[in-house]
C-alpha positions, 0 to 999 in steps of 0.5 A, a space after each residue: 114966448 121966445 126972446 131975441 138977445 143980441 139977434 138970437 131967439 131964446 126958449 125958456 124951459 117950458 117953452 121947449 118942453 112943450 115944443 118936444 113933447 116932454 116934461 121938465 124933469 124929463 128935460 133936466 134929466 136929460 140936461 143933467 146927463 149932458 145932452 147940451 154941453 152949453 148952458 145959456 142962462 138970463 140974468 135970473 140964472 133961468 136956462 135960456 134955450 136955442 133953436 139949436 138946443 131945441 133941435 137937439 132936444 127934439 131929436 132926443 124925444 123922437 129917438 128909438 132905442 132897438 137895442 134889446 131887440 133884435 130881428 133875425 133874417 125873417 124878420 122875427 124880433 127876439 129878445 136880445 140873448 134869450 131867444 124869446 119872442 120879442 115883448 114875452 115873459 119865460 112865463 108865457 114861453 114855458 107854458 107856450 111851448 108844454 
């Protein structure tokens, strides 16, 4: 259940994992990383979280990574310098094309 300090609402960690959909280590993974510069701390040193901080994390969840796909003017997806269908192995290229 959020907290009100001083005016402003506080997550605790598992409040905010739930809320983005991920899991603690996921989330102190990301932290550790430096996903949030500031760290907010109760007097237990349990890290406190922001709707701002929330926002943040949520976006992190929700983000897509395409970089190792690529998508030529047809629209085919390839994999990024091998020229493969995107999501196939050189396996199933090489016997594909016998």
């Amino acid at each position: 259940m959020p907290r009100e300090i001083e005016g402003t609402i506080y997550y605790e960690a598992t409040e905010v994992c739930e809320k983005a959909g991920i899991s603690r280590p996921t989330l102190f993974r990301w932290l550790k990383r430096g996903l949030l510069v500031r760290m907010h701390r109760d007097r237990r040193g349990w890290r406190l979280f922001t709707e701002e901080d929330l926002n943040k994390i949520q976006a992190e969840a929700t983000r897509i990574e395409i970089d190792h796909v690529l998508v030529d003017p047809k629209g085919n997806e390839t994999q990024a310098g091998t020229g493969r269908p995107a999501g196939h192995t050189a396996t199933e290229t090489r016997y594909a094309n016998r």
